[in-house]
ZAKOL-988951 format. One record per residue (C-alpha): x, y, z. Coordinates in steps of 0.25 Angstrom, whole numbers, plus 5000, padded with zeros to 4 digits. Layout:
BEGIN
XYZ/...
This chain:
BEGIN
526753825317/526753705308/525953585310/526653445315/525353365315/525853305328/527353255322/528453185330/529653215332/530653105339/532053155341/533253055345/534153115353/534253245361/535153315357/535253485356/534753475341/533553375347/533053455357/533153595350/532353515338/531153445348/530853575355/530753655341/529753535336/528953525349/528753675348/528053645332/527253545342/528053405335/527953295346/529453265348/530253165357/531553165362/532453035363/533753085370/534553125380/534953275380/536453325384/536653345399/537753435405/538753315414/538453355429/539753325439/539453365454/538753495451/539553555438/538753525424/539553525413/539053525399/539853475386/540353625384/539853665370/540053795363/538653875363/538753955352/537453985346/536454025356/535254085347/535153945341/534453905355/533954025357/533054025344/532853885349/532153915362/531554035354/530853975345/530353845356/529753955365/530754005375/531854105376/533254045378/533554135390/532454065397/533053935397/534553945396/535554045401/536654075389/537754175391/538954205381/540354145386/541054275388/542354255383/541754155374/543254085375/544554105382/545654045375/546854035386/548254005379/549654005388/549754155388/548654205383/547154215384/546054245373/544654295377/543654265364/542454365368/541154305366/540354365354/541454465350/542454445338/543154595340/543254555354/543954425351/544854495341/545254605351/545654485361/546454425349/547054555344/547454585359/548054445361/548554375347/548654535338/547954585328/548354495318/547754385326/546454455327/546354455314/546854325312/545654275321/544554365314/544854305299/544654175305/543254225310/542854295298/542954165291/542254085301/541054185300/541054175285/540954015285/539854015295/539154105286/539254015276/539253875282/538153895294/537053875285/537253745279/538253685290/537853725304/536153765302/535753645293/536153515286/537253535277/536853555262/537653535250/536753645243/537353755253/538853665253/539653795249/541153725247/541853845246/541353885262/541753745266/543153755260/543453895268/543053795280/544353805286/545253845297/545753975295/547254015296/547654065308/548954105314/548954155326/549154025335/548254085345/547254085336/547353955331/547253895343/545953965346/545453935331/545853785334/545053785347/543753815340/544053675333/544153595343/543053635350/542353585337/542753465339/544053485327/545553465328/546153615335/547153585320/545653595312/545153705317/544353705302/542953775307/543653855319/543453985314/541853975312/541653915325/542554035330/541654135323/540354065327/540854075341/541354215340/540054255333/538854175341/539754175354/539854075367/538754055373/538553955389/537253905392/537053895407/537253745411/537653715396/537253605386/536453545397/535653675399/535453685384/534853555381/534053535393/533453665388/533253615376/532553495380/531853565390/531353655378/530853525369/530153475383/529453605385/528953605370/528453465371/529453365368/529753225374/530853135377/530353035372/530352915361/529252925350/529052795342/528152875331/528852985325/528753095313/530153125314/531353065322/532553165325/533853105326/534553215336/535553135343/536753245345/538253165344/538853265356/540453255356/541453325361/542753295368/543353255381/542953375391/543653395406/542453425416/542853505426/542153575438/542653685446/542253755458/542853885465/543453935452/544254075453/543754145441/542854155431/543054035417/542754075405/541553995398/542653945387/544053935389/544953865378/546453845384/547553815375/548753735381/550253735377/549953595372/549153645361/547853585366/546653665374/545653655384/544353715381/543553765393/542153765395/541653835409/540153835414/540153905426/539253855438/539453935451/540554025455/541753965452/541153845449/541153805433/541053675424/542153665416/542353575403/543653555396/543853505381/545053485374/546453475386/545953435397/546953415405/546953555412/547053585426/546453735428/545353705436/545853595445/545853655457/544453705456/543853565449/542553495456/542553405443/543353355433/542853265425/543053225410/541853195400/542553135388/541953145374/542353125359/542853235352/541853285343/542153345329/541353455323/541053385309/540253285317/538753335313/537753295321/536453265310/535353265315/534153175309/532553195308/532053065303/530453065301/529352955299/529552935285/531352935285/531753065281/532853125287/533253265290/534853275295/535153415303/536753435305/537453515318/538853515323/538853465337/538553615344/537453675352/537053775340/537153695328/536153585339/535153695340/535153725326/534853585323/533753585333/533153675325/533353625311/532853485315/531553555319/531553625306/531653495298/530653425305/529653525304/529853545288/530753665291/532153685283/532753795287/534153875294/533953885309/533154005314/534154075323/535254165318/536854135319/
């Protein structure tokens, strides 16, 4: 273990990226401060309803409380969405398994035919070569001009797709990054990233996940505090958008909801639907996109909007260590609870003198 000769660390901001990096330097024995309020799930009568991200990369916080001293099963309860999605049309419904492409291309092949099916696995197979090639520079650590391959970036488009099934369902991977569903320009690697790493839901949500985190930091010896000598000072305030949602509660429900359904109305807009489910029939529900659906009225104990600002996916979110004497390390992550982690991670890293690619495996 190296030596900190007593150094300390002052983060602003408590953001995902924050906590994961104060627990990291508290376990190399830093003395590290915490200036920030974490994200809380918003509570209405007895339903908790958290902001609905994707989870898509479990073994980065796995590693994490690995490598800080416990087992991730000990703190927090993550199963795999199983569909991962419904996509529900007028006449017809698509199950996408979780963690199986044959899976999904049977369900295609059955539904949309075979030239569909291989229509959609084209797509994937050009998703899976650009995340190969762009992951390193792009998602694990500040870009690089040194490792800038043009070529890659040029092949960074929206491949052509026919079937208007599938275009729909590409276009949906969009929008839930925050694009145009007309600029579906990265779809096909989040839909391989998601088909590859799966859908993953945390018990109790986003909440669950970052009061573990700072729970974690506590445990190893961090503070919420202010510092007014510091060695280094983090700036790790996270910009958190994302759009207009519909909350809804409902209680008494008839069936089982899917953790993930995307509806796509006649009007060429959709609903996506995220579904936590809190009791026998009872679930917390939030809905981006339409919103104006009346499915669960009957059932509804709340209905509530939250609104936000659409986000947009090229908004990085750079992450700053200054120290004592002005020099600056900038870490960049898209807005996502994996690319946060991995942050985390490489903030520890440069502070402590470590440049590296993050330890876990994706």
């Amino acid at each position: 273990m190296k030596k900190t000769d007593g150094k300390k660390v002052q983060f602003e901001g408590a953001s995902i990226a924050a906590l994961t990096a104060a627990a990291r330097l508290a376990k190399f024995k830093y003395e590290v401060a915490i200036n920030g309020q974490i994200y809380q799930n918003t509570i209405i009568k007895d339903y908790s309803f958290d902001s609905a991200p994707l989870f898509t990369l479990p073994a980065v916080y796995r590693d994490f409380f690995q490598k800080t001293g416990k087992h991730f099963g000990q703190v927090l309860n993550v199963n795999p969405a199983e569909p991962a999605f419904i996509f529900q049309f007028k006449d017809l419904t698509i199950d996408f398994a979780n963690l199986s492409r044959n899976a999904r291309l049977t369900e295609i092949e059955n539904k949309l035919g075979a030239a569909a099916a291989a229509e959609w696995e084209l797509a994937l197979k050009q998703g899976e070569y650009l995340w190969d090639r762009i992951r390193e520079n792009y998602v694990e650590w500040e870009f690089s001009l040194s490792k800038f391959d043009l070529s890659t970036y040029l092949r960074m488009r929206a491949p052509i797709i026919k079937h208007p099934v599938l275009r729909k369902i590409m276009a949906h991977y969009a929008t839930y990054l925050g694009y145009p569903a007309g600029i579906y320009k990265w779809s096909h690697i989040a839909a391989f990233v998601e088909e590859s790493f799966g859908i993953w839901q945390i018990n109790g949500g986003l909440g669950a996940l970052t009061d573990a985190l700072k729970s974690r930091a506590l445990e190893l010896g961090a503070t919420f505090t202010v510092m007014e000598n510091y060695d280094y000072l983090i700036d790790a305030n996270q910009i958190h958008e994302m759009p207009t949602q519909r909350l809804i509660g409902i209680s008494g429900y008839p069936e089982p909801l899917p953790i993930r359904r995307v509806i796509f109305h006649d009007d060429g807009l959709s609903t996506d639907i995220y579904a936590s489910q809190l009791g026998s029939g009872k679930y917390a529900l939030v809905l981006t996109g339409k919103l104006d659906i009346s499915y669960f009225d009957s059932y509804s104990d709340v209905d509530q909007i939250r609104h936000g600002a659409a986000g947009n996916s090229d908004n990085q979110v750079v992450t700053k260590i200054r120290t004592a004497n002005k020099r600056i390390f900038r870490v960049k992550h898209l807005d996502s609870l994996a690319h946060a982690g991995i942050a985390g991670e490489l903030l520890a890293n440069a502070v402590r003198g470590i440049k590296n690619r993050p330890s876990h495996e994706h």
